[in-house]
N, C-alpha and C positions, 0 to 999 in steps of 0.2 A: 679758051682753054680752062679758066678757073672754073666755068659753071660745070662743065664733063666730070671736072674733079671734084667737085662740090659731089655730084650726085653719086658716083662711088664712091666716098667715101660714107657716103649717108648709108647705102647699100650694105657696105661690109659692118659696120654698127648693127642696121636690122637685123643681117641673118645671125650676128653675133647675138644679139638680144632672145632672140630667136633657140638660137641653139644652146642656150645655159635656163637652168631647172633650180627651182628652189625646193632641197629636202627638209623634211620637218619629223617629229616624230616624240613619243614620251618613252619612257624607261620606269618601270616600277619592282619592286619586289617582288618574286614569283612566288613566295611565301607568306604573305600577305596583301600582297598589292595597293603600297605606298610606293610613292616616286621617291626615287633615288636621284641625290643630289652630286654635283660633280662626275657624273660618268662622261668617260673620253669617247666619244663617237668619230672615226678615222673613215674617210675616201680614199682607197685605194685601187692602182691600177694594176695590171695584169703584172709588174714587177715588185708588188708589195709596198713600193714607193707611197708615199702618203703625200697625196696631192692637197686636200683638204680635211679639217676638221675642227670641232665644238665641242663644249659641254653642257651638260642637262645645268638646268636653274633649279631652283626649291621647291618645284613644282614638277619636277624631273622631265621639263622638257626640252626640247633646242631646235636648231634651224642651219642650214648650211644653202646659200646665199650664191647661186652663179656655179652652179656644179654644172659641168658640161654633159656634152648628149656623148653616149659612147656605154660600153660593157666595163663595170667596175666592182670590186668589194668593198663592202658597209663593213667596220667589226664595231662592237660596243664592248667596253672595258671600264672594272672598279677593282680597285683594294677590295679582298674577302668574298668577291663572285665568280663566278664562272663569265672566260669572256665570250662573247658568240660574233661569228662571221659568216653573211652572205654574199653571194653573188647580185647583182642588180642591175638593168640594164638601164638609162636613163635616155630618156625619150621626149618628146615634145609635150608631156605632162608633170605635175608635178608631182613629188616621190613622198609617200607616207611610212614611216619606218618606226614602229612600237615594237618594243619588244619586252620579256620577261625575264630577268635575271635570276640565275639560280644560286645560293650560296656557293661559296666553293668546299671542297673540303679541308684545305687549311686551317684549322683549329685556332680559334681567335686566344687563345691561351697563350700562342705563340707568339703572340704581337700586342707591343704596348700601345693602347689606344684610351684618348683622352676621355673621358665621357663629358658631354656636351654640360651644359645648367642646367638643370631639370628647372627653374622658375627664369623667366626674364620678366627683368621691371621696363618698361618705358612708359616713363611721364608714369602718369594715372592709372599705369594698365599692368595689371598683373599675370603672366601669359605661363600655361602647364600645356604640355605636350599627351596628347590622349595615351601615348605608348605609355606611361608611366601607371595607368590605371586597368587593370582587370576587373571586364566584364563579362557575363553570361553571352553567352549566342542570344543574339537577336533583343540583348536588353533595349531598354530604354534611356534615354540621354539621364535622365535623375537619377539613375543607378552610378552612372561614371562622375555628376555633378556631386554629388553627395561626398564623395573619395577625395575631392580636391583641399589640399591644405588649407583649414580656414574657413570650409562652407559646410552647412549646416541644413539639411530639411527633416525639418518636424513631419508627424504623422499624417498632418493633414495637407501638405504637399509644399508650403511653405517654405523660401530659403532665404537664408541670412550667410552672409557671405560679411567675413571680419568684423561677425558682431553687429550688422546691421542689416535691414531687409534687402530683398532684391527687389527695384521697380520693376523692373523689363528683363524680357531675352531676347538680344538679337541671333541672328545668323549670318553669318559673314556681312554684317555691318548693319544689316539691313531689318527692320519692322518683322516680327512674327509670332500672331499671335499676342499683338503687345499690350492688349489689355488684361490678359489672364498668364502672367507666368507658366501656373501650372498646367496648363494644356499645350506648350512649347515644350517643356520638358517629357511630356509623356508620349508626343506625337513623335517627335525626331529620335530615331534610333540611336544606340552611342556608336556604333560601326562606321558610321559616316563622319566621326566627329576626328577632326585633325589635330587642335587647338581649343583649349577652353580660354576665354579671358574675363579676368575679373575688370573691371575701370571705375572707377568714381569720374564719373558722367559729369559735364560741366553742362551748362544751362546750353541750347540753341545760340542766345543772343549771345553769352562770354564765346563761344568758339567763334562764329562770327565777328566780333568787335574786335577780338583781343583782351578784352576788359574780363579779369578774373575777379568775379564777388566772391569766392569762396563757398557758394552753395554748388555742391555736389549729389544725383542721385547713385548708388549702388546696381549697377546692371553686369548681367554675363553676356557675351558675346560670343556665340559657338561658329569658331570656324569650322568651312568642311573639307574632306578629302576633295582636292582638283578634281578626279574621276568619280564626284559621286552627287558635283553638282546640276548632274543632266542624267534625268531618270524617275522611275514611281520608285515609292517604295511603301511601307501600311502595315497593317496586322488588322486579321480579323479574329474574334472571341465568342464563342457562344456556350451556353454552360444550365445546365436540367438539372435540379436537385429536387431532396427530400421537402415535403409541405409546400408544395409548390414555389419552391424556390427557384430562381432563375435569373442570366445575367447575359447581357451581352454586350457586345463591346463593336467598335469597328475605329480606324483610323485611315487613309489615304492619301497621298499626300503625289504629287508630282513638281519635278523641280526641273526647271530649262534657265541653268544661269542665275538670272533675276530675278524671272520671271517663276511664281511659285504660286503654289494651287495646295490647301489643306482641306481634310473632310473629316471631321469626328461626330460619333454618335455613339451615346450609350443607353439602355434602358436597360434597369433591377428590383428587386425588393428586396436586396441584399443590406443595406443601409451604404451603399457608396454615391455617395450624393455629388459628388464633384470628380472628373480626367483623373484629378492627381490620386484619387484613391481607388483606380480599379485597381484590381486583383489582391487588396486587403481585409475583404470582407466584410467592412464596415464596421472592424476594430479602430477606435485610435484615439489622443486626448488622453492616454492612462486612462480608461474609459472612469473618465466622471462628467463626460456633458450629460449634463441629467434634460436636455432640450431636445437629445438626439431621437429618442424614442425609438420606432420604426419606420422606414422612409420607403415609399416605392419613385423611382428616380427615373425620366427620360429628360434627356441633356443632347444637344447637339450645338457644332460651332463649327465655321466655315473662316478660312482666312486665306485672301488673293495680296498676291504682292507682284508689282513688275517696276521695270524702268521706262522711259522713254525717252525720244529727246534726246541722244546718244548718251542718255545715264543720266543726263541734268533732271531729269522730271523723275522722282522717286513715289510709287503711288503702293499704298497700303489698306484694307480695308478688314474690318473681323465683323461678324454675327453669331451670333450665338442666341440659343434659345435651351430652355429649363422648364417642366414641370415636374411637380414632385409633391406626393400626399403624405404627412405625417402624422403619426399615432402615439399622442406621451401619456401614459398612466402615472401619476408618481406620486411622494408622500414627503411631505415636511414637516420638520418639527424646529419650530423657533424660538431662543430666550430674548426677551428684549435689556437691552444694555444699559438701564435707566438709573437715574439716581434716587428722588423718592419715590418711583413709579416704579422701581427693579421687582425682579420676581411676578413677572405676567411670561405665559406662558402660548403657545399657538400651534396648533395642529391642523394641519389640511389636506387631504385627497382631491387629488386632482386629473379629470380625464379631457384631453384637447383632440382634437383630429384641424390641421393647418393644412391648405392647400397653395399651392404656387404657380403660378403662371407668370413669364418673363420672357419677355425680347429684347436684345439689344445690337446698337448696330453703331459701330466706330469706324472712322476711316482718316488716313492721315495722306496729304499732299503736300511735298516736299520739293520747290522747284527753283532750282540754283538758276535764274535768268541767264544771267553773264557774271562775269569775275567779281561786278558789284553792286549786283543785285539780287537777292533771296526772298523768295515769297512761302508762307508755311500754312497750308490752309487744314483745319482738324472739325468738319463735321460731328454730329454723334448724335440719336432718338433712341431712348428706350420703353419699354411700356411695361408696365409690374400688376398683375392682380392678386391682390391677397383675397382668403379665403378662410375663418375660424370658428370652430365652435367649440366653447369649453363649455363647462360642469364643476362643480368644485362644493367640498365638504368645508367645514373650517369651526373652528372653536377655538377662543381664547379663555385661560383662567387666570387665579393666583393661586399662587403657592402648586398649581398641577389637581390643584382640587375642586377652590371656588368659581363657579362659572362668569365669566363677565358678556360675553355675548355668543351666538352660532348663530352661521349665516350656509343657505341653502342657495348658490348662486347657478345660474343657467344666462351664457350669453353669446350670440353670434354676430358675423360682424362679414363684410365686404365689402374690401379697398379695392382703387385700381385707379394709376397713375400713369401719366404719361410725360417725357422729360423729352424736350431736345433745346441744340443750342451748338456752339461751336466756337474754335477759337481762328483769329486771321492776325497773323504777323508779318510785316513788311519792314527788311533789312534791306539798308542801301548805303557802299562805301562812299566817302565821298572823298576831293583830290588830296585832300591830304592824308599822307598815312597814318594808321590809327585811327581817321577820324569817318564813325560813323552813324549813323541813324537809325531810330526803328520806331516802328509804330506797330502798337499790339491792338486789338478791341477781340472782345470775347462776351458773350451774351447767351442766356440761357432764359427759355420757358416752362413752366410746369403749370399741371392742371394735375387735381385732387378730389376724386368721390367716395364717401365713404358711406355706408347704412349699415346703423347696429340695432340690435334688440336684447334688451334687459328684462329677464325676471326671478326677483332675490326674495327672500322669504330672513326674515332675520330678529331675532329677539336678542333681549336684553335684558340685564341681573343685576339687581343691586342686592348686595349683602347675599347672594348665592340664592335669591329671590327672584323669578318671573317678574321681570317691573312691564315691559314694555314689545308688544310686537308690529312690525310692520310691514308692508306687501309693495313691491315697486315693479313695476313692468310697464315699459316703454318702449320707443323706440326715437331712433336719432339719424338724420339725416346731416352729413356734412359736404358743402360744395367750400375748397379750396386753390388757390392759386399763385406762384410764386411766380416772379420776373427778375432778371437783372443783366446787366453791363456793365463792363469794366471798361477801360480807354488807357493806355498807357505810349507816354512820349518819350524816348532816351536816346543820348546823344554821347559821345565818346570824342575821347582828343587826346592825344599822345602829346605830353608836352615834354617829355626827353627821352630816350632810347629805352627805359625800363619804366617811368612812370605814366601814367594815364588817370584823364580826369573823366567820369561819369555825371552827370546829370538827368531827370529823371521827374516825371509829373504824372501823376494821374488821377483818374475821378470815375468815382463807381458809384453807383443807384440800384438799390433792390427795394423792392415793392412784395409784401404777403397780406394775403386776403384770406378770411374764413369766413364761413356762414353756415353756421350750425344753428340748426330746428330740434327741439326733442320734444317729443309727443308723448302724450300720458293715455296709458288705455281705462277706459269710461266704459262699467258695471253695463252700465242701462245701456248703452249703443252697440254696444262690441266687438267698439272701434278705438282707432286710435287717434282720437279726436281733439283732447284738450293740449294746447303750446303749455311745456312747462318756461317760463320765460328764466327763472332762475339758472336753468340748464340750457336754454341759448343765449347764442352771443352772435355778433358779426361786430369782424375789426380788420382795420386795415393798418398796416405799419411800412413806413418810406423812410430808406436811410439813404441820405448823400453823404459821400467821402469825400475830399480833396488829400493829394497827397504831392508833397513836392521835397526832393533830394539830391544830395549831392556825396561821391565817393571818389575818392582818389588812393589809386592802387601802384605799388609799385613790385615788380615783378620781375628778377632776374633769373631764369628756368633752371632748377636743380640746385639753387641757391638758397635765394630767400624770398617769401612772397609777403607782403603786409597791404591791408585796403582796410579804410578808416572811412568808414560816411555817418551821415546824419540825415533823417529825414522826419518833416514837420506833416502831419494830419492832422484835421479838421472832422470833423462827424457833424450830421446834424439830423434825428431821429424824432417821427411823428408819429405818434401812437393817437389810431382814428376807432372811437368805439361809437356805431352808429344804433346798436341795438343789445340788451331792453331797453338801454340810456341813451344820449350820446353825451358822449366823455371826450375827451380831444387834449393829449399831453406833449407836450414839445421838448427837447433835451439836447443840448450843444457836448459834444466831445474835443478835446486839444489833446495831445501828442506828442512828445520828440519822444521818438528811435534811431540812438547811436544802434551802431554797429561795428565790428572791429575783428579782424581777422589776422592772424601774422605764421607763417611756415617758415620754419628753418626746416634746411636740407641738409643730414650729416655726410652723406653719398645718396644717391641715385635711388636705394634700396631701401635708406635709413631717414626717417622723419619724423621731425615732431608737429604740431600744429595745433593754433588757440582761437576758438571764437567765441563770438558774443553776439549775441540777437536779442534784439526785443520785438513783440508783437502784441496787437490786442485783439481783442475776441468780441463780437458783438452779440448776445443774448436772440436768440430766436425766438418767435412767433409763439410756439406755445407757452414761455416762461414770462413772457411782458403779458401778455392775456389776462387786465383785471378780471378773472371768469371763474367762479367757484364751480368747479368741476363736480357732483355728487352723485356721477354715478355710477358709484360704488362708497353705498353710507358710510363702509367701516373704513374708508380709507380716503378724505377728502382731501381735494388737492384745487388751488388755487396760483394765479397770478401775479407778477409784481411788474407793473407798469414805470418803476424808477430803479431798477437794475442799471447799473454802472458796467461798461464794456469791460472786461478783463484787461490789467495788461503786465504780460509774461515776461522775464527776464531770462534768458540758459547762456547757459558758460558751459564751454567743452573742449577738455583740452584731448588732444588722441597720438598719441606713436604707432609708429609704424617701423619694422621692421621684417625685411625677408630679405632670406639667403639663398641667391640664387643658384649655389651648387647641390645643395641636397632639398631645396624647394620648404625649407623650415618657413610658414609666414607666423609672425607674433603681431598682433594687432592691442590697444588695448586705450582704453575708453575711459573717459570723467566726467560726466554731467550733473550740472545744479539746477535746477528752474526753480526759481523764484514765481507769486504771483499774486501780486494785491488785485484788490477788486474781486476773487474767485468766484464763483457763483456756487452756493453749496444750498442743501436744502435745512428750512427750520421746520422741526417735527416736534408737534403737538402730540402727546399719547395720555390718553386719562383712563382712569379704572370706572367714572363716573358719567352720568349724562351733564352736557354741558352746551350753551345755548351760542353758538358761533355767532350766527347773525342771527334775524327776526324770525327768519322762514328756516336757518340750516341750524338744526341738532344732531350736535358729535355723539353719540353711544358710546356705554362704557368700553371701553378697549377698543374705539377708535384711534384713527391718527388725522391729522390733520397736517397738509406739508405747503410751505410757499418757499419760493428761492429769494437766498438772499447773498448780498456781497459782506466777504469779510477779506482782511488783511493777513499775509503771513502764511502764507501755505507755500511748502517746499518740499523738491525731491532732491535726493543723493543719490548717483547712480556708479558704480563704477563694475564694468567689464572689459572681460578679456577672452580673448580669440588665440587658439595655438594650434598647429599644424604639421606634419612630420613625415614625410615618409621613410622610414626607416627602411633600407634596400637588402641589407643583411636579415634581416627577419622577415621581410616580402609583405612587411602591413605598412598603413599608410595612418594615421596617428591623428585626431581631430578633439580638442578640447575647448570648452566655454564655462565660464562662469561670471557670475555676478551679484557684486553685493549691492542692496537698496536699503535705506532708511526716507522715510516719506512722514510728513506730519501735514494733515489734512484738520478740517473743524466740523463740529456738524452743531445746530442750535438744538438743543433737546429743552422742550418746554420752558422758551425762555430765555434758556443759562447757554453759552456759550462755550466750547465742549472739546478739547483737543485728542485727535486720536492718532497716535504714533505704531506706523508699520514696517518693521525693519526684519533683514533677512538674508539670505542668500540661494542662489541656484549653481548647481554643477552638473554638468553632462560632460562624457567622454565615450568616445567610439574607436571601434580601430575596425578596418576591414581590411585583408588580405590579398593581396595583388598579385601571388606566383603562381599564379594558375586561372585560365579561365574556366577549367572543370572545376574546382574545390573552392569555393570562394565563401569566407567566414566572416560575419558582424559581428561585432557585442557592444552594447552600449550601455551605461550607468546613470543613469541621473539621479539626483536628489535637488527637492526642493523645500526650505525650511523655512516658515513666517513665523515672524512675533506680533503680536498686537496690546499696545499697551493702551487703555481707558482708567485713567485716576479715577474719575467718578462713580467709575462701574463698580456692582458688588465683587464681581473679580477683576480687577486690575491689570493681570498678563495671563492672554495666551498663548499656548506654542503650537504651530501646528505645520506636520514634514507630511511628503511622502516620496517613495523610491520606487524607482522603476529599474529593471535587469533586463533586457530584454539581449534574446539573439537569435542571428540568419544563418542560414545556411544552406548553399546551391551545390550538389553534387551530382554530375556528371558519369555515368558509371554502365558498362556494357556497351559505348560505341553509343546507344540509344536511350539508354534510361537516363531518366531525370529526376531527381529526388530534392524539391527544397520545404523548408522545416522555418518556422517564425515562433518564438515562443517568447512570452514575458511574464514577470512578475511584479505584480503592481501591487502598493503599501501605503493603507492612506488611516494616516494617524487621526487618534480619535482628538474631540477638541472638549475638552473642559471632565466630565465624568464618562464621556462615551467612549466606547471601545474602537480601538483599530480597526478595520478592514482589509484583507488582504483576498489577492488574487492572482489565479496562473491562467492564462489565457496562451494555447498553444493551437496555431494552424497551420497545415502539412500539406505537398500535394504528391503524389507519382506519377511521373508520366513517361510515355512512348515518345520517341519523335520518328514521323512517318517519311515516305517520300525520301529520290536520291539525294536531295541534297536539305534533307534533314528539318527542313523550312513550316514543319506543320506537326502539329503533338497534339497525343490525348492522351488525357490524363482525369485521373479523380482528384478532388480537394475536398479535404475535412477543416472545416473553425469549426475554435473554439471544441475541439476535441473534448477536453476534461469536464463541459459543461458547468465553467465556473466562471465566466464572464459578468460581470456587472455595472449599474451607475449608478456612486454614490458622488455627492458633492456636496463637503463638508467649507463653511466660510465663517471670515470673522471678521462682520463689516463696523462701522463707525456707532449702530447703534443696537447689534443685534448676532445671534450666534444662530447659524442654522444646518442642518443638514438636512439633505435629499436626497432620497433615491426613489429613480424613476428604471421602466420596462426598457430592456436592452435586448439584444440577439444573441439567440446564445446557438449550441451545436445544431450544424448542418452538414449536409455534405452533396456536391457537385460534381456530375460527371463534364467535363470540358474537354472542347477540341478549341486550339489556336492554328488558323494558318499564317504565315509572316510571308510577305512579295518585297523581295528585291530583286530590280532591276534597270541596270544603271549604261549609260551611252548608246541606249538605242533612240528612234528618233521617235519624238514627242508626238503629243492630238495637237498643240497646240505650236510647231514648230514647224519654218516653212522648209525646212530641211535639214540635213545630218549626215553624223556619220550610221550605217548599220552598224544593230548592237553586236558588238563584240564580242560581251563576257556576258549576258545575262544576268541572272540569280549564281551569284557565288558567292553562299552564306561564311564559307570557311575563308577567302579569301578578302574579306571585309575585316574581320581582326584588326583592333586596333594593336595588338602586340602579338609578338610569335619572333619567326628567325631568330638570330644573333642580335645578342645585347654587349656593347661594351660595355669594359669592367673600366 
């Protein structure tokens, strides 16, 4: 009897199992389509009765769990929407149920509603809600990044977030793009962006261990809309102007979850050299890179990301490739800064044409074994070919009258390198808590060719007298080669609920090699025949590290955090010179590096925090090179084989605050570095001929430079970071400045020489946020130096410039598009020379085509006013110069942009899905629109 019962009862379970359905489904805004959180979704029967029901999550989704098979009605209902109800029969499959909510018309006027934080802090992470920022249709993520309280990018794509750089951009947690910021920012649209997050990034090994050292990197973190992480989406550019101008652009991108797929490509002769500067015409820098010249630019970069391993195995990889030809005409004029040698004067014309060619290729593997074990393996080969030929005029006098020498120089040259190497680290928990392990090794190869060709024509004056002329033309072969590895051991131990002990060992070896030939060309053969052995050299330099440490942190989260260590280095450096001579020099380095870190926590929001580091610097390959460089007579440079490693002290204290109800962040910064040992250069400058060695004579109004160590050089830095969006006036508020005072040395023939540079910088922007048709920038900067030389015949100079610049996007007729960039740039003259000043205005108009508005043409005018230039006026340690070199000035572009969105249909690369949905819906991407609570 019990087995008969046994199996009916098993029976009525199946068909039970059998006949109940799991409903599922998301809910979003039908006016933007963001998911809507807390919606009541009811199962009802044919009596209204409510048999079952859920609510959506933060992601506006939900699930109802054993709904029976039978005819029933779904409603979904919110505060301030419209509710909706279906009928739906449930069946032996499972029930999919999305739907669109419409506002209601209840007038949110009428009802008191709290408005959320516009900032949350957690831990390290500073989190803004994209609704709070207006952008253009179809902008780009650095138009909405730029808006964020506290973040900062410069012209040249650049972003400093509370005052400091940003390393990386994630996207929802994850690798993209992570070797170049600004091609993350220009590829990912802002439409797709749900959350921006700011974090001060803790090392790999402190999240792992638990063990906080206190080094932090600055990274964003772009979360995305739930519905917009499965789908393509891209922008294509293409653009025909005047003088054969022309630009194109492209971007691609597809995303399934984790799995992620980027494609960028640009080619121009517009001067936009790098992602983060299409569509600014190859304005930016307050135009004074006097380097920038004219650039014809194709650039491409490819970036795969996915998971594996049910997410354990995180794999990442970027490529990228660059060529690009450059054209700089420019002209200098320089006083030199001397004590009894002041009053020499230098003029020079100068024409380059630079060629580039560059591949690179990064990849990162991230694989969480098990719960205590992490493996992190980082690849990376890149390959560089340079390519230059200059030309140049040059004359130095005194007084601007007497001649001291003129040189007629012609020289070409072709490098090309190739770098690979990688890093492997191995973290393992072990039984006891806290307590764990890592092992890092990280290794790198490079090879180095280079052949140049020299021929200088150059005379010489004594007393404003013809004394001396001479003829050099050569050529130089260099073969080079770097190696090294690093090995690092650390070990971690909790030895009470907040403190932890670190320990810590490692040893590093680098090895550089050169072998340089220069050949002299010979009348009678003509060829290039004769070894100048003076001008070659081959040297070999091997440096062994040891380094061993110890740190113990204590850390109570949101409290107080303080880590105190010490660690002891050893050096031990061979300088191998086996040609013209051989020379062979040996040198022992010792070490301690304290360290010291301590955070107090005022609240969650509120911090302060103090550190201290020291490091040391080891002198490179070209600066240890006993090797009298001469070639280039009027400017000879040489080695020092007994250079002392640098070693740095910084002190840095930083507050923090941000208010999480109106997203005010105040950040604000104090830095000292200390650093004995510096390496600075000793310059030799004479009016005279003068007999260096046997075979080298310096000409009048040469220089002659070797590096050398001195004591006492120091920087003061202090800035500050401010942020605001003001909600009543609809702008959003972004301030920085910073004052510096720095005292640096330089040797000027001999004497020993201090040069003090102190100053301030201020920027302030505000861009507008109530509207995504009318969207307005303006921004102010000013930059003010002083430079004071006691010894110099003038003693202080000052030297500002400001910049006004403003945007502006106007939306108008349903279709038109009108944005406007204008600046005004102000660069003070330094010592008798006059100001410069400049207005640089570019405009564009455009149509947008097509139903859903996704593609535009339009004309673009730079540089309208034809008053664009590059001047660069400086006041360095031994010398006052100004340059101006060939810039781009008015053009104008007829351009069409297509832009593709489309989001939840099913992938190339997925083995299934849902069909798309919603396609291209440029208006329903918004990250702001419907009701705002007040």
């Amino acid at each position: 009897m019990r087995l008969p019962l046994v199996l009916f009862l098993s029976l009525i379970l199946a068909f039970s199992a059998q006949a109940q359905q799991k409903i599922t489904g998301s809910i979003v805004d039908k006016t933007n389509n963001n998911p809507l959180r807390n919606v009541t979704i009811q199962l009802l029967n044919r009596k209204d009765s409510v048999l079952m029901q859920a609510k959506t999550n933060s992601e506006g989704k939900f699930s109802i769990d054993k709904a029976p098979q039978g005819q029933f009605r779904i409603s979904s209902s919110l505060l301030g929407f419209k509710s909706t109800a279906k009928s739906i029969q449930i069946g032996n499959e499972p029930i999919r149920y999305d739907v669109e909510l419409e506002p209601s018309e209840i007038q949110l006027e009428e009802i008191e509603v709290t408005a959320p934080p516009l900032a949350a802090v957690k831990g390290d992470t500073v989190e803004f809600n994209a609704r709070n920022f207006a952008t253009r249709e179809y902008a780009d993520a650095n138009e909405m990044v730029a808006q964020v309280p506290g973040v900062i990018i410069d012209e040249e794509g650049n972003v400093q977030a509370h005052g400091e750089p940003v390393k990386r951009i994630l996207v929802d947690g994850k690798e993209f793009f992570s070797t170049d910021p600004k091609v993350a920012l220009k590829t990912l649209p802002a439409d797709i962006i749900d959350k921006l997050q700011i974090i001060d990034e803790k090392s790999e090994q402190a999240r792992f261990s638990g063990f906080d050292d206190g080094k932090r990197n600055k990274i964003i973190n772009i979360v995305t809309k739930p519905d917009k992480r499965k789908g393509y989406f891209g922008r294509a550019n293409g653009g025909k102007g005047d003088s054969d101008k022309f630009a194109l652009s492209t971007n691609m991108n597809a995303f399934n979850g984790n799995q992620r797929l980027g494609v960028n490509f640009m080619g121009n002769n517009i001067n936009e050299t790098n992602f983060a500067e299409q569509g600014m015409g190859g304005m930016r820098r307050g135009n004074n890179n006097t380097d920038r010249g004219l650039s014809d630019t194709y650039a491409g970069a490819i970036n795969y990301g996915n998971t594996w391993l049910g997410d354990k195995m995180e794999f990442n990889s970027d490529y990228s490739f660059r060529k690009s030809d450059t054209r700089v005409n420019s002209i200098s004029d320089i006083e030199y800064l001397l004590t009894e040698r002041a009053n020499q004067f230098q003029n020079q014309t100068q024409e380059s044409n630079r060629g580039l060619i560059s591949h690179s290729f990064a990849s990162r593997i991230k694989w969480k074994i098990d719960s205590l074990n992490q493996l992190d393996i980082n690849p990376n080969i890149s390959y560089t070919s340079n390519s230059n030929i200059n030309s140049s005029l040059s004359s130095r006098t005194i007084g601007q009258t007497d001649p001291l020498n003129k040189s007629d120089r012609n020289n070409s040259s072709d490098n090309s390198s190739v770098s690979f190497g990688g890093n492997l680290t191995y973290m393992r928990r072990l039984s006891h808590p806290g307590q764990t392990i890592s092992i890092n090794f990280n290794g790198n190869k490079s090879s180095n060719d280079a052949f140049g060709k020299t021929l200088a024509f150059n005379e010489y004056y004594e007393d404003a007298v013809l004394a001396r002329r001479d003829t050099n033309n050569r050529e130089s072969l260099t073969n080079g080669y770097g190696s090294g590895f690093n090995t690092r051991l650390s070990y971690t131990h909790r030895l009470a609920k907040y403190t932890r002990l670190q320990t810590n060992y490692n040893f590093r070896n680098t090895r550089n090699y050169s072998d340089r030939k220069t050949m002299e060309f010979l009348a009678e053969t003509g060829q290039y025949d004769e070894l100048n052995e003076r001008l070659s050299n081959e040297f070999q330099n091997d440096f062994n590290f040891h380094n061993v440490g110890a740190s113990i942190g204590y850390n109570k989260r949101d409290t107080l955090r303080i880590q105190l260590g010490m660690n002891y280095q050893h050096g031990i450096r061979i300088n191998d010179r086996t040609f013209p001579i051989n020379q062979k020099t040996k040198a022992d380095f010792s070490s301690f590096l304290p360290e010291l870190t301590a955070a107090y926590y005022f609240t969650r929001e509120r911090s302060i925090e103090f550190n201290y580091n020291t490091a040391t610097n080891t002198p490179d390959i070209n600066q240890l090179q006993d090797f009298v460089d001469v070639s280039n007579e009027l400017n000879i440079r040489n080695g020092n084989p007994n250079l002392n490693q640098e070693y740095n002290h910084t002190f840095r204290l930083q507050y923090r605050d941000i208010n999480r109800q109106n997203g005010r962040s105040f950040n604000s910064n104090l830095d000292f570095n200390y650093t004995n040992d510096k390496i600075v250069n000793s310059v030799f400058i004479t009016d005279t001929t003068v007999q260096l060695f046997d075979d080298v004579i310096l000409g009048a109004g040469g220089q002659y430079t070797v590096p050398v160590n001195v004591d006492g050089v120091f920087s003061i830095r202090a800035s500050n970071s401010y942020g605001l969006q003001i909600k009543k006036l609809g702008i959003n508020l972004n301030a920085n400045n910073r004052l510096f005072y720095n005292r640096n040395y330089v040797y000027q023939n001999d004497q020993l020489i201090p040069n003090y540079r102190y100053g301030f910088n201020q920027d302030i922007g505000i861009f507008t946020n109530f509207s995504r048709e009318i969207i307005i920038g303006l921004n102010y900067g000013a930059n003010v130096n002083f430079t004071d030389n006691p010894t110099s015949r003038t003693t202080h100079f000052m030297q500002y410039t400001h910049r006004l610049s403003n945007s502006l996007n106007i939306e108008f007729l349903k279709r038109m598009v009108f944005n406007s960039n204008f600046a005004y740039l102000y660069n003070s003259g330094v010592g008798d020379s006059k100001g410069i000043s400049a207005s640089v205005w570019n405009a564009s108009l455009g149509y947008k085509l097509f139903k859903q508005k996704n593609a535009e043409l339009g004309i673009k005018a730079f540089d309208i006013l034809n008053n664009a230039s590059n001047v660069n006026r400086n006041v360095s340690e031994t010398a006052v110069s100004s340059t101006t070199s060939n810039t781009l000035n008015r053009y104008f572009l007829l351009s069409f942009t297509y832009n593709l969105r489309n989001f939840g249909g099913k992938m190339m690369f997925d083995g299934g899905g849902a069909e798309g949905r919603r396609g291209d819906r440029p208006r329903g991407d918004r990250p702001r629109g419907g009701r705002r609570p007040r």
